[in-house]
Backbone bond lengths (Angstrom), bond angles and torsions (degrees), N, CA, C in turn:
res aa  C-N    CA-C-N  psi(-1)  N-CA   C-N-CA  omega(-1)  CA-C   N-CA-C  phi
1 X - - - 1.439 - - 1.529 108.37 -
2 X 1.228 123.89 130.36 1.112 141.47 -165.99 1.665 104.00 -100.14
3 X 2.073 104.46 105.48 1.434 110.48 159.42 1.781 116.87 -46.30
4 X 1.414 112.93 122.91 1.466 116.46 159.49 1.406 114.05 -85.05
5 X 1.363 123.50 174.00 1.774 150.11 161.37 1.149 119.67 -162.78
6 X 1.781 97.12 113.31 1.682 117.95 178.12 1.686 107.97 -75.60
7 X 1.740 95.57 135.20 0.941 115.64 -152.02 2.042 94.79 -106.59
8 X 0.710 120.37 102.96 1.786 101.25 -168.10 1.747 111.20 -78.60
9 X 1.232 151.54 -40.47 1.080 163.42 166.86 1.438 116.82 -128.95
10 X 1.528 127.47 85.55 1.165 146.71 -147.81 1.781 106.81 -88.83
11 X 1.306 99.78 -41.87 1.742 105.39 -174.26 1.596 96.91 -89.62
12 X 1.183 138.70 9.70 1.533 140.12 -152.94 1.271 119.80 86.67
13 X 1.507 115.06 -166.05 1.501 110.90 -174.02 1.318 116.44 -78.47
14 X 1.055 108.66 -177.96 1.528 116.84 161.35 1.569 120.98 -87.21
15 X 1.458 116.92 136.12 1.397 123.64 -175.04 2.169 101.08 -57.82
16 X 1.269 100.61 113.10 1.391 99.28 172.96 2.228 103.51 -63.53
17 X 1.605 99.27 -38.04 1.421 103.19 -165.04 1.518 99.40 -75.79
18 X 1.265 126.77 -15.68 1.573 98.69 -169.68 1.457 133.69 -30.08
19 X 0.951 124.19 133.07 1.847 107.91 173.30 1.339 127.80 -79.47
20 X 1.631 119.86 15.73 1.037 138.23 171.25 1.737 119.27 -91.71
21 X 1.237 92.67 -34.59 1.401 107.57 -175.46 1.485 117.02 -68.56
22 X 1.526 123.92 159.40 1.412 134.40 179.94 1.378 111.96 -145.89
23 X 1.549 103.82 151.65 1.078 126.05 -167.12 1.670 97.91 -108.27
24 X 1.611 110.11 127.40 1.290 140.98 175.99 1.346 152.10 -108.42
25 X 0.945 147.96 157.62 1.434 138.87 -171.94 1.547 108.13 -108.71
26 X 0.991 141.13 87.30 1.611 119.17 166.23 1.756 131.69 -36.66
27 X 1.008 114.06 115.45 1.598 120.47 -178.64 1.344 106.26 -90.22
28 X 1.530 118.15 -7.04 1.657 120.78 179.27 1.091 87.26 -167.52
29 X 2.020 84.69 -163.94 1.713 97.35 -167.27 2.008 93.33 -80.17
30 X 1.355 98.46 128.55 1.598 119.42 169.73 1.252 101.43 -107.84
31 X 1.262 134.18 132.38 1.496 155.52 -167.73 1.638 86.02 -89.03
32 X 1.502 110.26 122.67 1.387 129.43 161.49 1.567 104.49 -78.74
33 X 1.226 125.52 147.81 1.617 119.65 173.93 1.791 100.51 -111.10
34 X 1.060 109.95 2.10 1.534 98.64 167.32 1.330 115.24 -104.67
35 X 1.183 116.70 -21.09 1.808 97.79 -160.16 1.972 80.41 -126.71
36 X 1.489 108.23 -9.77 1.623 91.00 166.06 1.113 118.73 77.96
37 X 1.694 130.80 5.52 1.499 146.74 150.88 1.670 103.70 -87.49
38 X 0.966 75.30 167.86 1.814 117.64 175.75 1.657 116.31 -95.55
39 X 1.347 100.75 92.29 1.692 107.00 -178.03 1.716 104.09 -73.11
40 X 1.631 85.07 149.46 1.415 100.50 -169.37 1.103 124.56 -93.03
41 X 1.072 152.42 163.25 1.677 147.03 -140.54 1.486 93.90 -91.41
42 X 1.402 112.55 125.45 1.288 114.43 -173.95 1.035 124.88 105.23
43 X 1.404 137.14 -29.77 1.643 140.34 161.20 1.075 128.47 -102.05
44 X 1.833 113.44 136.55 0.749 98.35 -122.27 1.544 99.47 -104.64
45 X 1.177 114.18 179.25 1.450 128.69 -173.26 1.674 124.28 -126.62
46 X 1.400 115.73 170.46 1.848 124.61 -178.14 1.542 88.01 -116.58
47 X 1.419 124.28 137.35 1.032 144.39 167.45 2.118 104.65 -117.21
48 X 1.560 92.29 92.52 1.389 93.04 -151.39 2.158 103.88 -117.59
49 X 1.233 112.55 143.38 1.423 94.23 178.61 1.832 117.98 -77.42
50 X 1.225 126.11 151.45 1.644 120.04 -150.07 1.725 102.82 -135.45
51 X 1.189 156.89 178.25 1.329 149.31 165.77 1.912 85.90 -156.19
52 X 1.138 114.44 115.06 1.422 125.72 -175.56 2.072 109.97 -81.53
53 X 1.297 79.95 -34.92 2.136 100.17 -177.07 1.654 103.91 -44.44
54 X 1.220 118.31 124.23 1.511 119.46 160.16 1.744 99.17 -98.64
55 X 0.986 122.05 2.22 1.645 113.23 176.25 1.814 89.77 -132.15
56 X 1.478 109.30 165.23 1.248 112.18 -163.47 1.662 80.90 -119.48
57 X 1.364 113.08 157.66 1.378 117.24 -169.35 2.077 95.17 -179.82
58 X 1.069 95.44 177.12 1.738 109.56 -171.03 1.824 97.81 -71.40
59 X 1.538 121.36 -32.69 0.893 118.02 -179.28 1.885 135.53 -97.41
60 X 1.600 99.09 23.12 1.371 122.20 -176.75 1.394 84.12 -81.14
61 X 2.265 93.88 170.87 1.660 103.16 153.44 1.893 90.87 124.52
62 X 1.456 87.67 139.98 1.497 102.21 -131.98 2.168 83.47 -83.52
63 X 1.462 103.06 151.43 1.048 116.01 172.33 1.952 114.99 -137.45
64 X 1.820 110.05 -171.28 1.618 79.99 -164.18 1.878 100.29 -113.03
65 X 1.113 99.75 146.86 1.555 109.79 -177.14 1.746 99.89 -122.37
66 X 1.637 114.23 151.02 1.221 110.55 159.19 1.340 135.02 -98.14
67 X 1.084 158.62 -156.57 1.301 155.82 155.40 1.398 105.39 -174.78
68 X 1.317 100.64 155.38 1.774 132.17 179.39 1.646 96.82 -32.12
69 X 1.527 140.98 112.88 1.711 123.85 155.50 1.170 104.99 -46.10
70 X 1.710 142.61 -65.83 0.830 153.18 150.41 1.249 138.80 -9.90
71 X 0.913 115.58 -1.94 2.171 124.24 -147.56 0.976 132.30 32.75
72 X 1.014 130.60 151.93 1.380 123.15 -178.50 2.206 110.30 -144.23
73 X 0.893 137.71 172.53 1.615 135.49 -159.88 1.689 78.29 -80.02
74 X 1.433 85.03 156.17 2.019 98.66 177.33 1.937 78.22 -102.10
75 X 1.967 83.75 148.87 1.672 104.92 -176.75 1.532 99.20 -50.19
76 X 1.342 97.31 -179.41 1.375 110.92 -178.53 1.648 115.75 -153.05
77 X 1.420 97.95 89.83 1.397 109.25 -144.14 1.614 106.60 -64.89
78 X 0.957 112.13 142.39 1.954 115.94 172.95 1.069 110.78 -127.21
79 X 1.825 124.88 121.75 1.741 130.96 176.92 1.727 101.41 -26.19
80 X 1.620 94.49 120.41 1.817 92.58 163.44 1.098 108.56 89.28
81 X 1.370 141.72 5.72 1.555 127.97 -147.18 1.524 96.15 -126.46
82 X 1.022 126.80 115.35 1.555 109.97 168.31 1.311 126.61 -98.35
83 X 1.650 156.52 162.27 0.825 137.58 -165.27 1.938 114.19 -82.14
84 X 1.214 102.27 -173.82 1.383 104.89 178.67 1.770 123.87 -54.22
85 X 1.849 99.26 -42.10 0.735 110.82 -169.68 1.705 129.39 -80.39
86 X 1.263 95.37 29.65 1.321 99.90 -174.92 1.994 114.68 -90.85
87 X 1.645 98.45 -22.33 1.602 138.50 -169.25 1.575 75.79 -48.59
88 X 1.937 108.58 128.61 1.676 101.71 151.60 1.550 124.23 69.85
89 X 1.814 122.01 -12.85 1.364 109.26 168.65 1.626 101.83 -104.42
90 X 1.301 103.30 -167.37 1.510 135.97 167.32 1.450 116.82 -104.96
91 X 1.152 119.20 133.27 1.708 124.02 177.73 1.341 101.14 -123.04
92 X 1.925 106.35 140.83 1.355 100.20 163.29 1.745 95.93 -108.81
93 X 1.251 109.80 135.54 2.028 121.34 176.59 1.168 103.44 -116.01
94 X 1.448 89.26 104.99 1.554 123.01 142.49 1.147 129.53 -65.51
95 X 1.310 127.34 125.96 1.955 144.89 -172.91 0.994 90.63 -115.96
96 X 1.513 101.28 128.46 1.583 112.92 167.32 1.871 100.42 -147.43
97 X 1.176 90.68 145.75 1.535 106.73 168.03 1.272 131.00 -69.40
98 X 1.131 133.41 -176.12 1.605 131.76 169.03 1.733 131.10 -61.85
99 X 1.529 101.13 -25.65 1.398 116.10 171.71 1.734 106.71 -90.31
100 X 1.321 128.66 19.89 1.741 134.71 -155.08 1.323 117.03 28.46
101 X 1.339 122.16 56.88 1.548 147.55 -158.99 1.768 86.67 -115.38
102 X 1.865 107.53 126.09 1.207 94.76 170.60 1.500 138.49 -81.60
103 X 0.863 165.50 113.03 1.429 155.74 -124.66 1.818 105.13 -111.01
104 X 1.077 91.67 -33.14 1.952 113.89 -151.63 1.238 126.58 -176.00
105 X 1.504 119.12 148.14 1.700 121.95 -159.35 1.465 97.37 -148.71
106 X 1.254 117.51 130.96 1.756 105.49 146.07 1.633 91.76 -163.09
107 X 1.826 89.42 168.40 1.790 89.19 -168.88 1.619 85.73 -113.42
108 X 1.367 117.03 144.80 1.452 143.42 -153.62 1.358 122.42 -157.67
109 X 1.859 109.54 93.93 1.138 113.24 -175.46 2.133 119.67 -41.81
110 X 1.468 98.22 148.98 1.430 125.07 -176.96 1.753 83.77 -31.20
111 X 1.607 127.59 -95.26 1.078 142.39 -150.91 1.684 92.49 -45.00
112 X 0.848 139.89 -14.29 1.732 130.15 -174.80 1.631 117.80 -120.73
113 X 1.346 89.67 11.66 1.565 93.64 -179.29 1.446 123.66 -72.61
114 X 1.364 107.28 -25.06 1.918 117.01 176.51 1.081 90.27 -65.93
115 X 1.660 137.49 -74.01 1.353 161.42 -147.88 1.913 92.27 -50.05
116 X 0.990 121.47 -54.94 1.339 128.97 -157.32 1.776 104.36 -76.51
117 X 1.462 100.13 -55.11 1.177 120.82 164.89 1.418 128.98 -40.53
118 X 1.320 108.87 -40.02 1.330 116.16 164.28 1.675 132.92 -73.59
119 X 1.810 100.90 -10.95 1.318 92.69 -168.89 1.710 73.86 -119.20
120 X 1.153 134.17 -6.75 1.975 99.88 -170.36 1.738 79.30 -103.95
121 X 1.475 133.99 40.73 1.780 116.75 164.25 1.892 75.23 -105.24
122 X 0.839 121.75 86.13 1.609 131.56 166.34 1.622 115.57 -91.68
123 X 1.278 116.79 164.83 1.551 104.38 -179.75 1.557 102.23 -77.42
124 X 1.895 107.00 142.18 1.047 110.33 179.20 1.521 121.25 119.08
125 X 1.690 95.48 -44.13 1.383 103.53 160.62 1.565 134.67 -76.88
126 X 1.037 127.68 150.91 1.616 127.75 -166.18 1.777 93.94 -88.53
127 X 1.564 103.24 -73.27 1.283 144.22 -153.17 1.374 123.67 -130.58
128 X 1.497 116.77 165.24 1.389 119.57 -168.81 1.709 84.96 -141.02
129 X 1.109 112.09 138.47 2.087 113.81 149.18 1.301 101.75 -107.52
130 X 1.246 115.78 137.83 1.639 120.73 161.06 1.684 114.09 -123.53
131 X 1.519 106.18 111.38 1.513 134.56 177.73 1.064 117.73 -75.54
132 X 1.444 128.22 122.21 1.345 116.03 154.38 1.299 129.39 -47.60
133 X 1.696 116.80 104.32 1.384 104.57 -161.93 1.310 127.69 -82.02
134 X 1.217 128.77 21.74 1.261 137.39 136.68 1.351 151.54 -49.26
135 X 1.520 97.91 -65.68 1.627 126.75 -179.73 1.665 86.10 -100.33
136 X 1.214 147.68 -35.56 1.318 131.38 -153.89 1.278 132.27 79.10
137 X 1.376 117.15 -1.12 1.457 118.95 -156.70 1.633 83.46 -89.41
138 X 1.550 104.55 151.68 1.366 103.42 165.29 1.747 125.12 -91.08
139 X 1.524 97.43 171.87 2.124 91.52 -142.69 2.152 88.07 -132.59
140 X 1.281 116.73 -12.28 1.556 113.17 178.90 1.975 94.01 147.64
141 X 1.705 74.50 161.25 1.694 104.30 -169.80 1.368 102.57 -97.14
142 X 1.144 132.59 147.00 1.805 117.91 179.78 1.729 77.06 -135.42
143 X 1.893 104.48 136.38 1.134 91.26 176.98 1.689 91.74 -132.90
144 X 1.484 119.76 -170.47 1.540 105.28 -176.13 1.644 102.83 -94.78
145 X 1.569 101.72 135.60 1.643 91.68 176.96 1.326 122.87 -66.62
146 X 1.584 108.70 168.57 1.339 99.23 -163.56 1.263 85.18 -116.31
């Protein structure tokens, strides 16, 4: 069984300046992509465009993530540990190889995401993305620990 480590903003941060981006209110818990909590109704947030890929491939290309307006500590990943925000959603996981070539897909409730995670870091694979499988936006990188 293959140790994982969540990766929260993999290519770096997100541009606070983009001129695309907007500033928001949370009405619930909104998944921060830097610090990997769940902002609380009322604080406020960047609704910012993001490209997660450290290799460029057919399947890069920037989508929208939020984060703290404010800042907040970047996660602090621990073997096995997933973040909060996994409690209660849907993920779609993406497998990709070393060239960011997709390998494999399936969408996999929050509570089964370690479980799943542990068996598609198979030999061969680089990486995993896990999407909110709803909205699509992407939510962290799970890669195999080293």
């Amino acid at each position: 069984m293959t140790e994982f480590i969540v990766q929260a903003l993999p290519a770096g941060a997100a541009d606070p300046c983009d001129p695309t981006g907007r500033e928001i209110v949370a009405d619930g818990p909104s998944p921060c992509r830097r610090c990997l909590r769940n902002a609380k109704a009322g604080e406020n947030l960047l609704l910012l465009p993001y490209d997660p890929f450290t290799v460029r491939s057919p399947y890069t290309g920037e989508g929208p993530v939020f984060v703290h307006a404010d800042g907040c500590e970047e996660h602090r990943a621990e073997p096995d540990v997933l973040p909060e925000q996994v409690h209660g959603r849907q993920f779609s996981v993406r497998v990709y190889d070393a060239d960011a070539m997709m390998l494999d897909a399936e969408v996999v409730p929050g509570d089964r995401l370690a479980e799943r995670a542990h068996a598609l870091l198979a030999p061969g694979v680089a990486f995993l993305h896990a999407h909110f499988a709803g909205p699509g936006c992407f939510a962290f990188r799970i890669d195999p620990a080293r």
